[in-house]
C-alpha positions in Angstrom: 21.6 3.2 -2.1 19.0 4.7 0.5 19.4 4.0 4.1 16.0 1.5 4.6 17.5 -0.7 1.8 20.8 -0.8 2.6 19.5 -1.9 6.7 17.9 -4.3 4.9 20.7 -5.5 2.9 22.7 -5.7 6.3 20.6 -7.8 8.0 18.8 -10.6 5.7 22.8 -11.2 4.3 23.9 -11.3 8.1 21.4 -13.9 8.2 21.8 -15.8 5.0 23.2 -19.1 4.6 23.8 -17.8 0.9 24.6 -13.7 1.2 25.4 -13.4 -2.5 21.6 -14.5 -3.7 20.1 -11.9 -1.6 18.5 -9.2 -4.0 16.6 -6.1 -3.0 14.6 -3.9 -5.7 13.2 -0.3 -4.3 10.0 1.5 -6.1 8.8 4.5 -4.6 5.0 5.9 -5.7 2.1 7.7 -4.2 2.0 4.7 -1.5 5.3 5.2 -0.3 8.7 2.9 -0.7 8.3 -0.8 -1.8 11.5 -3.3 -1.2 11.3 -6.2 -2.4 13.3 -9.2 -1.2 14.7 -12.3 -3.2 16.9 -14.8 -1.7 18.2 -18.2 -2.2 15.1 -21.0 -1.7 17.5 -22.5 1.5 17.4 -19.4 3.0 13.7 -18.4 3.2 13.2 -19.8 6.9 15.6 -17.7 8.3 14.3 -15.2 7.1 10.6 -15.6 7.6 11.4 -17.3 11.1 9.1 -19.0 13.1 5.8 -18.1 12.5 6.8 -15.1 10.0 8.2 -13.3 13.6 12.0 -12.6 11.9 9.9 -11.1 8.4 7.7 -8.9 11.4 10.3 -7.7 13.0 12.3 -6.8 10.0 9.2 -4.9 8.3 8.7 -2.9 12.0 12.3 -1.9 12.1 11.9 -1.1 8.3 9.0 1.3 8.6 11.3 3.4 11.9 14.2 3.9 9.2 11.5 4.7 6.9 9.5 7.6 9.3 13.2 9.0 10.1 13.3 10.2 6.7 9.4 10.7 6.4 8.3 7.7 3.9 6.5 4.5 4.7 8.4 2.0 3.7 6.6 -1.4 2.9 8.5 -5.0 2.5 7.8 -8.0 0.2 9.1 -11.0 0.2 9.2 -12.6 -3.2 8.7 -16.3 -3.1 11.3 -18.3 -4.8 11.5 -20.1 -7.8 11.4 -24.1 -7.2 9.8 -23.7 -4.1 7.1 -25.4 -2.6 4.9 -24.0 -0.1 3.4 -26.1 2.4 -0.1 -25.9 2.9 -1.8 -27.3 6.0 -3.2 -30.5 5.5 -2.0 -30.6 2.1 -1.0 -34.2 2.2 -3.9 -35.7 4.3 -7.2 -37.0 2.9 -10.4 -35.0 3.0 -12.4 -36.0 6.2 -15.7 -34.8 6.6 -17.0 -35.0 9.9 -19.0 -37.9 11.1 -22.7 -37.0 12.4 -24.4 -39.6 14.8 -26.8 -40.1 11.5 -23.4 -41.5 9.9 -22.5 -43.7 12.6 -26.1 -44.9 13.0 -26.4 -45.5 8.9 -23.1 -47.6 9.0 -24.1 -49.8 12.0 -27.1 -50.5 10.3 -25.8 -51.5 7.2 
């Protein structure tokens, strides 16, 4: 196992609620080294962190180990099966915004 995937094995099952789903595949190619991450659904919040700073300061430590031995070393996180990704406003009604036309229409009706 190289060194840039076994730090990365060290730190996302140091982090893990559930160490033994953690899963890393390496590619290299003409773009450089490609790790991609799978864990357990429960655990993708730790790893992502608040506002995806955890993820960015895993991929910036990532690509240091990776110019130590002269390759850029990228990181993607798969998305598990099951989950469900939030999207903003997802679960509130589509409001358009209300013109003073609008208001004035409706007061006249």
């Amino acid at each position: 196992m190289e060194q840039d995937q076994q730090f990365l094995e060290y730190v996302v099952k140091a982090l893990a609620d559930f160490p033994d789903d953690v899963k890393i595949t390496r590619t290299v190619d003409e773009m450089g080294v490609l790790l991609s991450l799978s864990v357990n659904k429960d655990d993708m919040g730790k790893i992502i962190g608040r506002s995806g700073q955890t993820a960015k300061a895993i991929r910036t430590v990532l690509r240091v180990v990776g110019m130590k031995n002269d390759a850029r070393v990228n990181l993607k996180i798969e998305e598990p099966e099951g989950s469900e990704r939030a999207t903003p406003g997802a679960s509130e009604p589509y409001v358009r915004d209300t013109t003073v036309e609008d208001v004035i229409k409706d007061l006249n009706a």
